[in-house]
PAVODREN-561341 format. One record per residue: residue in one letter; x, y, z of N, C-alpha, C, O, CB in turn. Coordinates in steps of 0.1 Angstrom, whole numbers, plus 5000, padded with zeros to 4 digits. Glycine has a CB too. Example, Ala and Ser with C-alpha at 12.3 -4.5 7.8 and 13.67 -1.06 7.14 Angstrom:
A513249435078512349555078513249675078514249675085511349555090 S512849785071513749895071512950005079513450115080514149945057 
***
This chain:
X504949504994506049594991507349524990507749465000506049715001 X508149534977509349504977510449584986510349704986509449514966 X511349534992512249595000513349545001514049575010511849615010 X513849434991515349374987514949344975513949384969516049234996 X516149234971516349134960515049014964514148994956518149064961 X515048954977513948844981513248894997512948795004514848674983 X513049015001512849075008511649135007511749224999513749115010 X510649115011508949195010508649175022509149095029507649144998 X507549265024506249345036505249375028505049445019506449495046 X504549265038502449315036502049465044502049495056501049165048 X501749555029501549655028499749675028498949585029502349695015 X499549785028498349805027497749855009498149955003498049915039 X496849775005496449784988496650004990496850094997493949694984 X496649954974497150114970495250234964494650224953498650064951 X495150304973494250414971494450494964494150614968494050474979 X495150494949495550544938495150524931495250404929496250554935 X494350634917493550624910494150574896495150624892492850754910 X493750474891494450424877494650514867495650494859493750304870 X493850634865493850704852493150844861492350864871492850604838 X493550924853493151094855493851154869494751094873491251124856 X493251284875493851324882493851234897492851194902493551444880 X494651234903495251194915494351204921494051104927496251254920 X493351364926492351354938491251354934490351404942492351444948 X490851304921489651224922488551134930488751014929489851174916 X487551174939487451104952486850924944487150814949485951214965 X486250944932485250844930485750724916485250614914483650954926 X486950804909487150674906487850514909488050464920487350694900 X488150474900488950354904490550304907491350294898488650294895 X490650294917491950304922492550134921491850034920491850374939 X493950134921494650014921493949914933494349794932496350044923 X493249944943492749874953491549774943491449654942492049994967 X490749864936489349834933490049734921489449624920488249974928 X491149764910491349644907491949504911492049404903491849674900 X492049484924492449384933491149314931491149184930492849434948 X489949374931488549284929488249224917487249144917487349354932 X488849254906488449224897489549094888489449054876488049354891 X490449074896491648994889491048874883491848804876492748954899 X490148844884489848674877488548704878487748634884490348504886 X488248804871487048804865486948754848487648814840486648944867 X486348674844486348614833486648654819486148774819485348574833 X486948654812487648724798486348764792485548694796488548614786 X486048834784485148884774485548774763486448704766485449044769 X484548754747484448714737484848834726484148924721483248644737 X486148784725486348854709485448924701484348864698486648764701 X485549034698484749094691483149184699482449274696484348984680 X483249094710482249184717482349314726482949334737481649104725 X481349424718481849554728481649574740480649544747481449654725 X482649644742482849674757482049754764482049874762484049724759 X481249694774480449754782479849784792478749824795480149744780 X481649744802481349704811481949824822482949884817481949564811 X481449894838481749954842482549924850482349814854481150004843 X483549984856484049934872483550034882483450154880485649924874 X483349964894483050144902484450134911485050034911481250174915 X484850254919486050254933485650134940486650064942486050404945 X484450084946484149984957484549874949484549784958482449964963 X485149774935485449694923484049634922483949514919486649594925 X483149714923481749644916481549624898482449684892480449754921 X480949584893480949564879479549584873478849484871481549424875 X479149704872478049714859478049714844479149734840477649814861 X477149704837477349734819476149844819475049844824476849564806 X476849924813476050024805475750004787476650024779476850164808 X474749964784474349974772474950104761475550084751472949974774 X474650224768474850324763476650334756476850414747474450414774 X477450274760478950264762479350194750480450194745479450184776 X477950124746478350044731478450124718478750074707477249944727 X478050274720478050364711479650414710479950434698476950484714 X480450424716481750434713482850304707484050284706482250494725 X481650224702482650134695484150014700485150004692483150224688 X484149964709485149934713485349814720484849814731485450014718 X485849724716485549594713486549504719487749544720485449574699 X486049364722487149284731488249244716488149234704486149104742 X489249224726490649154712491149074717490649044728492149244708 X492348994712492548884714492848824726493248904734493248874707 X492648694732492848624741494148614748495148594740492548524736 X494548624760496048554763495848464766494948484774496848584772 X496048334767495748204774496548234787495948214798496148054766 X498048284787498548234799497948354813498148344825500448204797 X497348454809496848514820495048434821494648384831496848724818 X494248434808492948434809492648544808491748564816492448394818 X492948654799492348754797492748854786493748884780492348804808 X491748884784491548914767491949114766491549204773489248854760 X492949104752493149254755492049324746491349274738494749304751 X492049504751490849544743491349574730492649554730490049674749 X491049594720490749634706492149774708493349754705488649684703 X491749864713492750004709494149944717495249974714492050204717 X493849874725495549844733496549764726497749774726495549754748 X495449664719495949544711496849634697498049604694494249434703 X496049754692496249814682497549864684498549844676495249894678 X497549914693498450004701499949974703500950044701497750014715 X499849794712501149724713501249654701502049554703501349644725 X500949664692501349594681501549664665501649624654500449494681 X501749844673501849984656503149964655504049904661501750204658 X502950014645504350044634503950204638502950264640504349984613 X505550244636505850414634507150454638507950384644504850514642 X507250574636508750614639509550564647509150564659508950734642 X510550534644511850444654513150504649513250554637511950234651 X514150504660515150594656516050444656516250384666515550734668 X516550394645517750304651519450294640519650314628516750104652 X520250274649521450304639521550464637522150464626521250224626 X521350564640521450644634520550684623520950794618522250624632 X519250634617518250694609517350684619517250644631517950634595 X516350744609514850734611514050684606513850724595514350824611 X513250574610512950454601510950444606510350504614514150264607 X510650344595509450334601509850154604510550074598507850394589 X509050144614508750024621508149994632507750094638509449984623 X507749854639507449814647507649864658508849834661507649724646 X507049934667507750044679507949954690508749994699506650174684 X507349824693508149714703508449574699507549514693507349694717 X509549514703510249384702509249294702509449184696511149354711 X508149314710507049224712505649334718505749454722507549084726 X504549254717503849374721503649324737502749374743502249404712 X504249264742504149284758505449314763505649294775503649144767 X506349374755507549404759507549544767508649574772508249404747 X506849604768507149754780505249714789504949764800507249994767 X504549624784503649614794503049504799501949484804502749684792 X504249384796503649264805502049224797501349264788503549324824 X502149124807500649074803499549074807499449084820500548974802 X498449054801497549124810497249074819497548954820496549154806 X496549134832496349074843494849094848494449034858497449104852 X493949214840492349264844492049224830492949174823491849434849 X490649264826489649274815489949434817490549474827487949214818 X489349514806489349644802487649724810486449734808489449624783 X488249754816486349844824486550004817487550054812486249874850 X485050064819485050184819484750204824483850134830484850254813 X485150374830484850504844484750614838485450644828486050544856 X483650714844483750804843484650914856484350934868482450814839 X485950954847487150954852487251164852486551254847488350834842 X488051174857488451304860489351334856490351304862488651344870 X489351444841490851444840491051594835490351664828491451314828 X492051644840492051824842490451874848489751974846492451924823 X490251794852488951854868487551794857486551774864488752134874 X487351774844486851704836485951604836486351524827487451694833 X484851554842484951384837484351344825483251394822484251294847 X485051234818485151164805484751044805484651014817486251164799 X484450934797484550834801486150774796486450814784483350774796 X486950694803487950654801487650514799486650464805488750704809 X488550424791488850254792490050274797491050334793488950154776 X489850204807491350134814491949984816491149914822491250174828 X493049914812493249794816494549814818495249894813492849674808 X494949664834496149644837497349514834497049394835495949664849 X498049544831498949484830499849434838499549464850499349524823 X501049344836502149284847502849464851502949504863503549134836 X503149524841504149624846503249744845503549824854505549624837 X502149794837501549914834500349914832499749824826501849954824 X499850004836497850024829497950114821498250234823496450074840 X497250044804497050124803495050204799494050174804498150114795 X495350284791494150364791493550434778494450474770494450464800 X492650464777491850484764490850624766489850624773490850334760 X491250714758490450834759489550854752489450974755491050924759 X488750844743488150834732488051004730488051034718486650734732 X487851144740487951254733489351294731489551404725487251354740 X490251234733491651264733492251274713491751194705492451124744 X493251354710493251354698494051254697494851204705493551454691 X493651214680494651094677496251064679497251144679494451094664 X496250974680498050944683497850984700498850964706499551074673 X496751034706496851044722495751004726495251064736497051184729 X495050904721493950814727494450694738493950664748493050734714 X495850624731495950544742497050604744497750664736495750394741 X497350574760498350604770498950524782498550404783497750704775 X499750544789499950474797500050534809500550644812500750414795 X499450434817499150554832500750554840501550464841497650464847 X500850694847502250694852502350614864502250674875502750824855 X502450494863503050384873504050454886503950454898503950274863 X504950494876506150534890505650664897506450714905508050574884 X504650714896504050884902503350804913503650814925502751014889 X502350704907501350594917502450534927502350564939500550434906 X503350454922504350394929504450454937504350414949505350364926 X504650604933505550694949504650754959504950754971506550864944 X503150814955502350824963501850744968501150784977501750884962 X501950604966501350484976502150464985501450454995501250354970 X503450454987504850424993505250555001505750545013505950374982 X505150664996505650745006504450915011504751015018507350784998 X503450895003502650985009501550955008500751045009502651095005 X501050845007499450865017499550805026500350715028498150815013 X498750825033498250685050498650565052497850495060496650625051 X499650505048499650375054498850365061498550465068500550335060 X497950235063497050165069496950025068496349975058495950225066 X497349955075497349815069496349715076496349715088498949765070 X495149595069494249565069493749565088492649595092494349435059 X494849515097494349525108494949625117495749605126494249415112 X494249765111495049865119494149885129494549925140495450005111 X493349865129491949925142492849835157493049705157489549825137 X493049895167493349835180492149795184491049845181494049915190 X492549655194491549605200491249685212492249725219491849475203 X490049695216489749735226489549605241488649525244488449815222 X490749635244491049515258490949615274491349715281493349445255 X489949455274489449445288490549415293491449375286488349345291 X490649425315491749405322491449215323490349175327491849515339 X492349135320492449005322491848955312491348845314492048965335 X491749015296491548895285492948845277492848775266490448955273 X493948875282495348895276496348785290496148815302495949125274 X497148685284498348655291498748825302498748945299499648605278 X498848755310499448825320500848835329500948785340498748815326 X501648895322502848915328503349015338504549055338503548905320 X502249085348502349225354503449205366503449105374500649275361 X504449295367504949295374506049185376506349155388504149315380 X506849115365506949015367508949085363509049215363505848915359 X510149005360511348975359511648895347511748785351511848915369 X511648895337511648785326513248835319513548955318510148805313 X514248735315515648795311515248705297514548605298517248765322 X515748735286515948695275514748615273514948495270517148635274 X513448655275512348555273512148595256512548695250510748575285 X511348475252511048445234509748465235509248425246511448285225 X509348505229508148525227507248545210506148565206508148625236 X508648515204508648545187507648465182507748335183510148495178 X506548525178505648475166504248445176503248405170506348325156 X504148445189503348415195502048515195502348625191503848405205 X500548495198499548565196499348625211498848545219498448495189 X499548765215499548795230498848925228499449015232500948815238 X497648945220496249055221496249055233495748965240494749025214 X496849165236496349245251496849205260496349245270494949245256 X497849105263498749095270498749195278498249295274499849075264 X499449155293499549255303500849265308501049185318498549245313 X501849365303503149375309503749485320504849535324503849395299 X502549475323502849685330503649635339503349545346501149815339 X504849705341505649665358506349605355506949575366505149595370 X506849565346507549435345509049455342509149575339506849345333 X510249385341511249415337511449295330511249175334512149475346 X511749355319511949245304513849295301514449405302510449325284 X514149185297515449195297515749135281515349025279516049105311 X516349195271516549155260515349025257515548905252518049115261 X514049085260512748985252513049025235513449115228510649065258 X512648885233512148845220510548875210509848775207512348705223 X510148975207508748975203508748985189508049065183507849075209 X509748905184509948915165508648875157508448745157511448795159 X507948925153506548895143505348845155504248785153506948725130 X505848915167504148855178503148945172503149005161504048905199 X502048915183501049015177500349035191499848955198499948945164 X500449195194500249225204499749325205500049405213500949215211 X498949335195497549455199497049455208496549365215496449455193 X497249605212496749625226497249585243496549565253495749575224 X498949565238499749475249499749605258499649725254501649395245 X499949555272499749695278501549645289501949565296497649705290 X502249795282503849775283503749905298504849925305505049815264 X502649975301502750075308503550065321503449965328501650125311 X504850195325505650195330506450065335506850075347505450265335 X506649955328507749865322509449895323509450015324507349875307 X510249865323511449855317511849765306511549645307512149845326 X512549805297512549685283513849745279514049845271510949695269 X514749655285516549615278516349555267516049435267517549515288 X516449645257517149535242515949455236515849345231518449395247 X514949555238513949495235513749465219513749575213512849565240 X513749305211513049305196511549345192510949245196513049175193 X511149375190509949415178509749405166508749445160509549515178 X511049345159511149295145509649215138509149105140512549185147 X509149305129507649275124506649235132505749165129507749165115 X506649305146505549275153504549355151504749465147505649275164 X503349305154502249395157501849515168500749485174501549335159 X502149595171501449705180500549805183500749905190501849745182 X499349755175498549845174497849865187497349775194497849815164 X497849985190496550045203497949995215497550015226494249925204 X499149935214499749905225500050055234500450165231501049835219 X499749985246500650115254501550115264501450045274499950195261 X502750225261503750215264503950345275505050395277504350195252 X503150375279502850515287503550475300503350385307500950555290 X504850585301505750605314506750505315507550505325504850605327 X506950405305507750335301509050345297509250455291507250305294 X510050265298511750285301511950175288511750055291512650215320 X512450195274512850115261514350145261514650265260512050165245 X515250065262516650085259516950015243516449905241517549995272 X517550055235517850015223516549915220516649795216519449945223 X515549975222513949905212514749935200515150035196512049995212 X514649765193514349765176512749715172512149615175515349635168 X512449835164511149805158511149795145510349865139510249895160 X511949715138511649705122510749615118510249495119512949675115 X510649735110509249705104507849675109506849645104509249595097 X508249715126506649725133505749795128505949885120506549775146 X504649735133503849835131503049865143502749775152503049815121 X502450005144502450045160501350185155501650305157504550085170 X500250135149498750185149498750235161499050165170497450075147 X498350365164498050455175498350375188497750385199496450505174 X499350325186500250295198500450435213500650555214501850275188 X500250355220500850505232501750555241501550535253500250535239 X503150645237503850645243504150755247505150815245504350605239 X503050815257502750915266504150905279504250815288500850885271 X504850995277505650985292506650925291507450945300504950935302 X506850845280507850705277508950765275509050885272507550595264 X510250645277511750665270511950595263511350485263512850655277 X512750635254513250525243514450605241514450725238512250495229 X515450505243516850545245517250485231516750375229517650485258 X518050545221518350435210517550365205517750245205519150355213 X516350425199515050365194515450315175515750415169513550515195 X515450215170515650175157514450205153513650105155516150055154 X513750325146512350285137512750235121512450315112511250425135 X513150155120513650095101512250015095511849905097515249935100 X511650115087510250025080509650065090508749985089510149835077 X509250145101508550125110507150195107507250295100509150175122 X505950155110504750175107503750265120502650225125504250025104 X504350365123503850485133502850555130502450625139504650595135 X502150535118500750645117499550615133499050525139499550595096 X499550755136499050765144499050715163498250705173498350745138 X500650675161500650645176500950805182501050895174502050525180 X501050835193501550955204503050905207503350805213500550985220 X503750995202505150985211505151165215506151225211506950915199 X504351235219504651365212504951455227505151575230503151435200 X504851305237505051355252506251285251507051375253504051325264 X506851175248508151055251509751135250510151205241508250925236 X510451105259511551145257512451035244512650915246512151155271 X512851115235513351005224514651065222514951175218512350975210 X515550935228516950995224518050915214518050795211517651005238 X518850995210518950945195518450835186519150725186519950925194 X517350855180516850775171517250735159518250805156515950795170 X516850645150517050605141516050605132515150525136517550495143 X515550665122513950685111515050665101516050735097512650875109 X514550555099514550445077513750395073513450265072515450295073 X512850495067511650465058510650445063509750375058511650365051 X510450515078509450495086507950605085507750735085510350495100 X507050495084505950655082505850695101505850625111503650615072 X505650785099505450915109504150925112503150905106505951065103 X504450975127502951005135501551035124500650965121503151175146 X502051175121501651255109500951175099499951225094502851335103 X501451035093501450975083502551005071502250945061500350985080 X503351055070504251115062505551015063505450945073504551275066 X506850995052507550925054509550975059510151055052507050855041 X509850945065510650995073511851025059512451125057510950905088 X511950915053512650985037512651075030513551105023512450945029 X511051135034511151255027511151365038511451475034509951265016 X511051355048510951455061512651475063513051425074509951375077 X513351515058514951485065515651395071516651415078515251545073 X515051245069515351095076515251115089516351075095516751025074 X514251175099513451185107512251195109511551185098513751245109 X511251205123509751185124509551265138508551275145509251005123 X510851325140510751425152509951585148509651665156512551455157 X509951595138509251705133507751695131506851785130509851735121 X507551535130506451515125505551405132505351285128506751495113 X505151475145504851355158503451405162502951365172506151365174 X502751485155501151505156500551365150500751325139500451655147 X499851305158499051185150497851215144497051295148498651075159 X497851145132496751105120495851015126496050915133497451035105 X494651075122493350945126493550855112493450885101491251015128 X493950685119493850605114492350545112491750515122494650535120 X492050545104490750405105489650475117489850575124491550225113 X488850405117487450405124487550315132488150205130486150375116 X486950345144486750215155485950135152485750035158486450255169 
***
């Protein structure tokens, strides 16, 4: 996920369906084309007959050769060849408005000029579209996928899938879940142990401390910028000025716990637990909350910037808050 000019976070792949309706449970979503990126080009002229399923498995159906539709030209610089109607498609002539008339011509400057280059082979699904299923051709591009309806009427066979609709329900309403959301289940004494201990301005940035044991402890302006501390056990703690800048916290618990100005940007904090806890001046910016408990914590004036919520929901769209929205979502499977 982009989030500046040179600024990105590892996001979790996108559970959004490339073509037809949105809650389709079974077709192919932008995840399932992640499996298929360097899968080998087709031969020119040969029809397309190839399936994708949601899991990015790859079958051919014979049957699929009756709709006619055929590999097209090569890109060299991706390795992959566009289909026959897309090729047709970025490269029509027809109505263009320019200067003030109405002209016939070339409808783009180049034909990768609104969709990049390709970046899949062309698969077919049988897709869902107004509650429907059809078979659809879909392929993706640098900027767009597009798509091939064969019952669709002419001039509305090929299309382009709405990218920025996908964009927004990946980013601000479904589940975040990112690849290691499952907390570890920690035994007492498999984790560094700091119980009970005084530490003032300790670093601890980038270090691996699964299940770490902090309970008791008074941390004084600690450092835990990008650690990874699934399952750190922070229970009734004091923590002055504590960082969490891109750390891990999944399954951490923070139960009866004292946080003064905790920054958590861009944590992430998977069913984290903050049963009983304070957090005085809490920063959640980017913060990754699906399914921790704060829903006992005293939280006093906080900070929600783009943070998903207990709930799973994104505090951008909730009133730039997550105080409304502190029932936790089951993340993942143990």
């Amino acid at each position: 996920m982009q989030l500046g000019d040179r600024e990105y976070a590892q996001f979790f792949p996108a559970d959004v369906v490339v073509a037809g309706d949105l809650d389709d449970p079974t077709s192919p979503t932008y995840r399932s084309m992640n499996a298929v990126l360097g899968d080998a080009p087709g031969n020119t002229g040969d029809l397309i007959t190839a399936r994708l399923s949601r899991d990015g498995g790859v079958t051919y159906d014979p049957s699929l050769a009756a709709l006619g539709v055929t590999v097209g030209p090569l890109v060299p610089a991706t390795n992959h060849a566009i289909a026959t109607p897309f090729w047709e498609f970025m490269t029509s002539d027809g109505p263009v408005f320019e200067e003030g008339q109405l002209l016939s011509g070339q409808l783009f400057p180049s034909p990768y000029f609104a969709t990049g280059l390709p970046i899949t082979e062309a698969y077919w699904a049988d897709v869902l579209v107004d509650r429907e299923a059809q078979p659809v051709l879909f392929q993706c591009f640098e900027r767009r996928c597009l798509t091939y309806t064969p019952q669709n009427e002419p001039g509305w066979q090929v299309e382009a899938g709405n990218v920025g609709l996908h964009y927004s329900v990946w980013r601000y309403e479904t589940i975040a879940r990112a690849p290691d959301s499952t907390p570890p289940d920690c035994l007492p004494g498999t984790g560094p142990i700091y119980t009970g201990r005084e530490l003032r301005q300790p670093v601890f940035a980038g270090l691996s401390l699964e299940c770490a044991d902090f309970s008791g402890s008074l941390l004084v302006q600690p450092n835990f910028t990008g650690a990874d501390l699934r399952g750190a056990d922070f229970r009734d703690a004091h923590l002055q000025q504590p960082v969490f800048q891109g750390a891990v916290l999944n399954g951490a618990a923070f139960d009866g716990a004292t946080l003064v100005l905790p920054a958590f940007e861009r944590a992430t904090l998977v069913e984290a637990d903050f049963t009983d806890a304070t957090l005085r001046l809490p920063q959640f910016v980017g913060t990754y909350l699906a399914g921790a408990d704060l829903r006992s914590a005293e939280i006093i004036a906080p900070a929600f910037v783009n943070a998903i919520c207990p709930d799973g929901s994104n505090s951008n769209r909730t009133g730039g808050t997550c105080l409304g929205n502190l029932d936790p979502v089951a993340v993942g499977a143990r």
